[in-house]
C-alpha positions, 0 to 999 in steps of 0.5 A, spaced: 799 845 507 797 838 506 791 835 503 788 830 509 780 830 506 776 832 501 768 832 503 763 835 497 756 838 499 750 841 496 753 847 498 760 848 500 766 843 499 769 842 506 777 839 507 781 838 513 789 840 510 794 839 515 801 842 516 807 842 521 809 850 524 816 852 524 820 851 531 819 857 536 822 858 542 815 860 546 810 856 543 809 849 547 807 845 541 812 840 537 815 842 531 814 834 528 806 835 530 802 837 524 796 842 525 790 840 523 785 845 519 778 845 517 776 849 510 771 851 507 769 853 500 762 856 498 764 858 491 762 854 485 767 854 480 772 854 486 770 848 488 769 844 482 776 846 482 779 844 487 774 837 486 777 836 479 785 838 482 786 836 488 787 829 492 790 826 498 796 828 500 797 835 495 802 840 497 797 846 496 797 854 498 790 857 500 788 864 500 782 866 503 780 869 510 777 867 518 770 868 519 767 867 526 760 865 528 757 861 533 751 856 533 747 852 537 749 844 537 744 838 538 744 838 545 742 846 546 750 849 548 752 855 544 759 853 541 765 858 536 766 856 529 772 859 526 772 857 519 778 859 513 774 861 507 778 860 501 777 864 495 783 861 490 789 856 491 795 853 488 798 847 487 805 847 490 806 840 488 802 833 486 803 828 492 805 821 487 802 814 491 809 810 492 814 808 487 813 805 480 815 800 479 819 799 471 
């Protein structure tokens, strides 16, 4: 997974990954079109971590689990959350801005 953003909260840090899925004969959505995610991470050190290492565009492993849940929205209509709870990742590889120039 790619890192998209990278969103820093009281409690929890929340990033949006993104990442293309592999062809399939029955699956009716485009190779070439990423799936975007939403993480969420509550604990502490982790989230520095992540914070301290990680940016835009870095090619990352995350190991975690699916939590379900449902709230109230403002509008009083009852909505699903999926979240994916991480509880450690890897760095595969540091995304780099262009070429440098010598």
């Amino acid at each position: 997974m790619r890192i998209g953003t990278i969103k820093p909260y009281e409690k929890a840090l929340v990033l949006t990954v993104f990442h293309t899925l592999d062809a399939h004969p029955v699956s009716p959505r485009s190779p070439d079109r990423p799936a975007w995610n939403t993480i969420v991470c509550f604990k502490r050190p982790l989230r520095d971590q992540i914070a301290d290492h990680l940016s835009p565009g870095d090619l990352c492993h995350f190991h975690g689990y699916v939590r379900t849940g449902t709230f109230t929205d403002d509008a009083d209509a009852k909505r699903r959350a999926v979240d994916l709870v991480i509880q450690r990742f890897d760095l595969l590889h540091k995304h780099i801005d262009g070429p440098t120039d010598p």
